[in-house]
N, C-alpha and C positions, 0 to 999 in steps of 0.2 A: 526272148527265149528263156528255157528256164534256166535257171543258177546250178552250175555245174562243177565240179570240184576242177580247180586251175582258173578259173574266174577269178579276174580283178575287180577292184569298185571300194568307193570310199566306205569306212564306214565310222560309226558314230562311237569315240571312247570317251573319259573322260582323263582331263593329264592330270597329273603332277598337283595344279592349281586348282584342282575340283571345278576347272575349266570344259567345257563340249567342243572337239576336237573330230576332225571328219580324213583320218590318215589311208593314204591307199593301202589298201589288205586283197590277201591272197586268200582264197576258198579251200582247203586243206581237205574236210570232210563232208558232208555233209548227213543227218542221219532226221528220222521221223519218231516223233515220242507223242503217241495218243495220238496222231493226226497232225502232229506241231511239229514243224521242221524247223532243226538247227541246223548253222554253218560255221564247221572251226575254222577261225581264222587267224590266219600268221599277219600283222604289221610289218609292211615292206620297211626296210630300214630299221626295223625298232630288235628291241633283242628276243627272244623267242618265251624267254618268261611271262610276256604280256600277250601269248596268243589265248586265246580263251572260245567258247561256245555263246554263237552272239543268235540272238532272234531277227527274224523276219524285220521288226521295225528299224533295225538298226544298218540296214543295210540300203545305200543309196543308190539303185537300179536304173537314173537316168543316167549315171556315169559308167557302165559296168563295160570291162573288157573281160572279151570270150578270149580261151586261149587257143592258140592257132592248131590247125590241123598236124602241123608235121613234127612236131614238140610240144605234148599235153601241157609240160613246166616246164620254163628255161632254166637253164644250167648254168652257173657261173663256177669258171675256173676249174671243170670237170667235175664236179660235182651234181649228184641229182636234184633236183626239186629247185626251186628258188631260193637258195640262200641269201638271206636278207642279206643284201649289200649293202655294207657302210657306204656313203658319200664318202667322198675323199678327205680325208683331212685335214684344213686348214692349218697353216704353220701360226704358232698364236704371235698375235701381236708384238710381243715382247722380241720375238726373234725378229721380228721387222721394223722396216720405220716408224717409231713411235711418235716423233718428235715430242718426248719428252722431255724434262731434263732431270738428269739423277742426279744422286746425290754422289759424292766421291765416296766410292768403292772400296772394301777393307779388301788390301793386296796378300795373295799367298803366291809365293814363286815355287813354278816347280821345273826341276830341268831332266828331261831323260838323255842317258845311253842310247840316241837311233839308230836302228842299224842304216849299215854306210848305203843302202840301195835307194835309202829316202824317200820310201812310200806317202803313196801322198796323205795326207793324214785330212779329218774335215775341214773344208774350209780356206786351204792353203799348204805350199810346200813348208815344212819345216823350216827353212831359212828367211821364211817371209813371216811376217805377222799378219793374223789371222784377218781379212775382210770382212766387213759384214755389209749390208744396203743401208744401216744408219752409222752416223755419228752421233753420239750422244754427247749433251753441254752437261757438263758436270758441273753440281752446284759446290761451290765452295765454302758453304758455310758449317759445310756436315765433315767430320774426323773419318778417318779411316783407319782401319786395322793393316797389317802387313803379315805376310806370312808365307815362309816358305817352302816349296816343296821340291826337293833333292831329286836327282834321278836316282830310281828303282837301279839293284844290284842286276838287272834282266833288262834286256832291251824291252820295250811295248810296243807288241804289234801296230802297223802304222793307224787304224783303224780308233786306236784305242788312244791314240796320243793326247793329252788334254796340253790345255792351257791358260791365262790367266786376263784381268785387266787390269788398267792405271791407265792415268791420266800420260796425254802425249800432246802436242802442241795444243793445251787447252781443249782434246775433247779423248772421249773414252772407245774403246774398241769394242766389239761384243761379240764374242763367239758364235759362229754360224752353229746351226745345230745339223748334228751328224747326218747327212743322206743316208736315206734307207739304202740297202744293196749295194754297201759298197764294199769288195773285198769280203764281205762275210756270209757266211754259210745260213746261219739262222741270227738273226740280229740278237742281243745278247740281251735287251727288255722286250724279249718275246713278241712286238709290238702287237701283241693279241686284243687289241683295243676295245673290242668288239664281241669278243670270247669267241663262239662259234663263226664270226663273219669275218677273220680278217686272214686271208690267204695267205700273207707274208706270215702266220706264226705258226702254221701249218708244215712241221718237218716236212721232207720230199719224199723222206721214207720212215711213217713212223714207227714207231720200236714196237715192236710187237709181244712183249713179256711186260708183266704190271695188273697190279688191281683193277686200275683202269687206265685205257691206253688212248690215244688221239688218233684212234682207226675210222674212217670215214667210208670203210667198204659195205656196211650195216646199214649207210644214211636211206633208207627208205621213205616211206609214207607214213609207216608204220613210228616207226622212234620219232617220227618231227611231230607227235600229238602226245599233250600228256595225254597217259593212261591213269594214274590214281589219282583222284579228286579230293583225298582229304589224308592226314595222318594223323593220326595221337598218340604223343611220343608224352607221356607223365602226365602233366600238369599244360601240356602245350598241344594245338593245334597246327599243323602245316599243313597247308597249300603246297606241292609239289609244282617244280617250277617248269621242269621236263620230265623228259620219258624216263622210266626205269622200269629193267624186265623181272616186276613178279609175276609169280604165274598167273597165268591168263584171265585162270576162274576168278581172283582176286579185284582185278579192273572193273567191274561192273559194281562194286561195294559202295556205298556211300561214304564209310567210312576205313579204313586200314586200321588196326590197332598193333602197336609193337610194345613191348617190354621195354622199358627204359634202360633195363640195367643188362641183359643179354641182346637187346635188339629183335629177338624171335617175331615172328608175325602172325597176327590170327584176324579171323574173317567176323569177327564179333567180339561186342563187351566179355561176355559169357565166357568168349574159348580165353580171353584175356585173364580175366579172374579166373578161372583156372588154373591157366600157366603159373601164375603170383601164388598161390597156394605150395607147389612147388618148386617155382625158384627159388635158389635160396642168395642168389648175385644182391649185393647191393652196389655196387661197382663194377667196372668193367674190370675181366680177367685180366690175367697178370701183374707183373710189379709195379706197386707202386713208387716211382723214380723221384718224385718233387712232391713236395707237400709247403704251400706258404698262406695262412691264411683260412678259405675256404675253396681255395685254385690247387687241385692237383694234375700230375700226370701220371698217365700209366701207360708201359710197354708194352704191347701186345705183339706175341712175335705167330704171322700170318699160317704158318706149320702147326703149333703146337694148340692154338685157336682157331679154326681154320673157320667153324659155323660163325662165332663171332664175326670174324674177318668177314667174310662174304653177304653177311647179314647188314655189315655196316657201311661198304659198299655197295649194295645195294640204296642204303637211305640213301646216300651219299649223290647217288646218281639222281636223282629226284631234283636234284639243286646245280649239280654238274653237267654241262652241255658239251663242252670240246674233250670228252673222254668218254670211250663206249668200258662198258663192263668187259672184265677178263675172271675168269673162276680162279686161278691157279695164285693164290695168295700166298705160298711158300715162300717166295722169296723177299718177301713184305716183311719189315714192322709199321706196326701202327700204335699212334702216338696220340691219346685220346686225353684231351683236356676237360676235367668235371669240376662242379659246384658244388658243396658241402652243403648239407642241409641235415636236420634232423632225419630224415627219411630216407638217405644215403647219398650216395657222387651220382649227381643228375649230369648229362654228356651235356659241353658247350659247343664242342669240337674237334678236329682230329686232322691228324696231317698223317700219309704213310711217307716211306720211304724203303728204299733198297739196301737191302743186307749187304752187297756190295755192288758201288757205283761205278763203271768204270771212264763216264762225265762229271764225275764230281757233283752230281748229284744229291742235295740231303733232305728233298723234298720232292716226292710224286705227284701227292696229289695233297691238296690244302682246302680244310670247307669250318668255317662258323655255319654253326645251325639260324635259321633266319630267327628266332625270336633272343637270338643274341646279341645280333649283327649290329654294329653301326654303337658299339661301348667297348669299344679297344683291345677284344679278346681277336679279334684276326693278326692283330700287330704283336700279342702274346706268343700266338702259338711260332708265327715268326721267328718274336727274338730268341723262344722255348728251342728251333730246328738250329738258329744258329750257336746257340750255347751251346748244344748237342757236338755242332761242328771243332767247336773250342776245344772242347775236352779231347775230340778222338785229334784233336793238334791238324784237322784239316781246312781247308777252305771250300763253299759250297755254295749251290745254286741252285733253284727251284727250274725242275723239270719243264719245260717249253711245250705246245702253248700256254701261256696264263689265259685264268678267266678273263672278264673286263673288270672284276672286283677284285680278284686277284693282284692283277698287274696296279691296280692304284693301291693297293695297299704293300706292295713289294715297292714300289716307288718311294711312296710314302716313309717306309721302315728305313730304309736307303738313306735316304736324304737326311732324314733324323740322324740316324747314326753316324752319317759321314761328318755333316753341319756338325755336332756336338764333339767329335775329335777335335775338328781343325779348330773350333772356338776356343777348346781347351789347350790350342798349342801356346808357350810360352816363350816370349822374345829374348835371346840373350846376349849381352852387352848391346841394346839398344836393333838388334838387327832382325830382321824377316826371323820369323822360326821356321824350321825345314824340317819338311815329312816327305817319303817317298811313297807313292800308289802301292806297294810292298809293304811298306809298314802299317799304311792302312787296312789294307785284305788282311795282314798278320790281326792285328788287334782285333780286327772284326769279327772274323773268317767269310768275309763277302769275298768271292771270286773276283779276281783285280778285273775283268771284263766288266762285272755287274759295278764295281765300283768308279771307271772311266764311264760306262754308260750314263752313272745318273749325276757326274759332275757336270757330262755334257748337257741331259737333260736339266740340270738346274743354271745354263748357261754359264759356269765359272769359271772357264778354261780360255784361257788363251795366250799368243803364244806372242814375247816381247823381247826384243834384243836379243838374241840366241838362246830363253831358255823360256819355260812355261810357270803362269802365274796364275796362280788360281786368285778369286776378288769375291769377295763375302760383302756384296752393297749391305745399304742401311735396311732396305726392306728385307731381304734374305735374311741378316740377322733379327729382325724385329719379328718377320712371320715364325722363325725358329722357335724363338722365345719362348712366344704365344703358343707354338701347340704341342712345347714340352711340357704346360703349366696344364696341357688337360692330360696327358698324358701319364694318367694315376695310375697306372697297372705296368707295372714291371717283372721281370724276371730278377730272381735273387739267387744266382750263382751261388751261395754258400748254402741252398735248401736243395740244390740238386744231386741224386746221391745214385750217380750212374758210373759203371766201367763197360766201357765199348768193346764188342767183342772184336776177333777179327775169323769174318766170317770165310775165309779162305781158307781157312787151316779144319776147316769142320764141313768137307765132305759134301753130304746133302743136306749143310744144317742140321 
């Protein structure tokens, strides 16, 4: 029969390895160029930045499923179209029988305030120590650290309890890792694993004011195919990775061309050199807040810049899947990170945020431009949103869902920061040093949720003799180490030269 859009069948990519790989894919379009038919195709499973425009030969036709008469595309989870579905998750290794054996674990004790109803917390009641399906033989030959952590002046939701390990009749305990859904509304590392594919990081109602919001009432036919084929943003090429709505007449271009320093768009080299004749931006609007180096940031508040704003939301969307556009940028700043060059502040990237959060909130939306990605400026603009939080004396948390790049670099920033406190605690008169999950979020300003979440996630918790103990193994310390030591790009709090407003007291802004 012929190849009709909702058609399954393998087809021919190349991975990772510059290896020939034959993954099943979905038929999305299909169109006729000179007599030459293409078929876009989504990768079932894969994420949606590698769907692309494949030819005739590539597509293998003795395996092909037609799609059923009574549902053109299956829907997962209400949702239209076939959303690539993640496989499930495997729990890794480490959280199960390894039979390994480790090395003895550097101890942090931490003991909370629970409240008296004794929620059950992962993994086991509060008065029991923590289960897990291995015992681990702990090798004796390796030291360990001690270290301890107080209970919080606040009870911890039971959800959020952590706890520790050490040695017990000759073998170690190891924290279960928290079940999804338990007791909580939206889990508190987004687990958006997947970006657009993972239903648990999908609010149940999502907030419908924001640059760009995780509305799924839009998901058509239309938005699951990129639309522009090329950008030239300076000195840089991009590939757009999803949909983004420029106007219509613009999608047929070979190329896009934008301004680097206002972001404006034109439909040719020509209208480009033009624009640059009278621009006169060499930077993005507004103040400039931090300067260290050739890394600046600037404020742009979404009212007073509103074309900027929407302009760069726009790019924005190109690289952004789990957020559809919103026009109404007033209640926005946007926080755009540039490169110094003799030629001006070339964009690296940009986080917004809400003038006022009433979730605590200090990040919307979060994007490194790809030809920066993957040289430590995602984990910049990071620690740039939680300095921000410092100063306004708050504590904060990156708006729900995270991308899949997102959420491992929120992980990542996490872990660093957490691991580099508690390494830095110092023992006194010979005993545990003692921190409370309070003290941590203060120093930080991570939301004490996002800060139980990723002791969990780095298995440290657990809970021994009536109170909790967090355990920094040899390898935990040793991989820390290591990727403090690449870890060249910092913030420098004494170059940031911001006073927070408070935007309640100002009306409509």
């Amino acid at each position: 029969g012929e190849i009709i859009e909702g058609c399954r069948l393998p087809v021919l990519r190349r991975n990772q390895d510059n290896e020939d790989e034959w993954p099943l894919a979905e038929i999305l379009s299909v169109k006729d160029i000179s007599g030459r038919k293409l078929f876009y195709v989504h990768y079932i499973d894969f994420n949606k930045r590698l769907d692309e425009w494949v030819t005739h030969e590539r597509l293998d036709l003795k395996k092909i499923q037609f799609p059923k008469k009574e549902a053109k595309t299956p829907t997962k989870n209400g949702l239209p179209g076939s959303r690539p579905g993640s496989p499930e998750r495997e729990v890794p290794a480490s959280a199960q029988a390894s039979g390994k054996t480790l090395p003895i674990p550097v101890q942090i004790t931490l003991r909370f305030n629970l409240p008296k109803e004794r929620e059950a917390i992962p993994g086991g009641e509060p008065d029991q120590p923590l289960s897990s399906s291995s015992c681990l033989q702990p090798n004796h030959r390796s030291t360990k650290r001690k270290v301890e952590v107080v209970s919080p002046a606040t009870p911890v939701p039971s959800e959020t309890a952590p706890a520790s390990v050490f040695p017990q009749n000759g073998s170690a305990r190891r924290a279960v890792a928290a079940q999804p859904g338990r007791k909580r509304k939206s889990n508190c590392l987004g687990t958006d694993e997947d970006s657009q594919d993972s239903s648990d990081g999908i609010p149940s109602a999502p907030r419908m004011t924001g640059s760009l919001v995780s509305d799924r009432s839009h998901d058509d036919i239309v938005t699951r195919m990129k639309n522009i084929e090329c950008i030239e943003l300076g000195r840089h090429r991009l590939k757009p990775w999803y949909f983004s709505p420029y106007p219509q007449e613009l999608t047929t271009l070979p190329v896009l061309y934008l301004c680097e320093f206002c972001l404006k768009y034109g439909r040719s080299l020509k209208c480009l050199q033009r624009h640059l004749t009278k621009c006169d931006l060499r930077h993005p609007p507004g103040n400039e807040i931090y300067r260290k180096g050739t890394i600046s940031f600037f404020e742009i508040d979404g009212r007073k810049n509103k074309s900027y704003s929407q302009n760069l939301c726009l790019l924005a969307k190109c690289f952004l899947d789990h957020k559809t556009l919103y026009y109404d940028t007033d209640p926005f700043l946007f926080y755009v990170m540039t490169e110094y060059d003799c030629k001006g502040f070339h964009i690296v990237g940009y986080f917004s945020k809400e003038k006022e959060s009433t979730e605590d909130y200090n990040v919307a939306c979060i994007l490194t431009l790809p030809p920066y990605q993957r040289r430590g400026y995602g984990k910049l603009l990071i620690e740039f949103s939680y300095e921000l939080s410092k100063v306004e004396g708050k504590t904060g948390t990156p708006e729900k869902p995270l991308s899949d790049l997102g959420l491992l670099s929120y992980r990542s920033y996490w872990s660093q920061t957490i691991l580099e406190i508690l390494m830095g605690l110092k023992s006194e008169s010979g005993e545990r040093p003692q921190i409370t999950i309070n003290e941590i979020s203060e120093i930080t300003s991570i939301k004490k949720e996002d800060v139980i979440s990723t002791l969990q996630y780095l298995n440290l918790i657990n809970y021994y003799k009536g109170q909790y103990i967090l355990t920094l193994s040899e390898d935990i310390v040793d991989g820390h180490e290591r990727a403090m030591l690449k870890r060249l790009l910092r913030i420098d709090s004494k170059c940031l030269h911001f006073t927070p407003k408070d935007w309640s007291k100002r009306g409509k802004w």
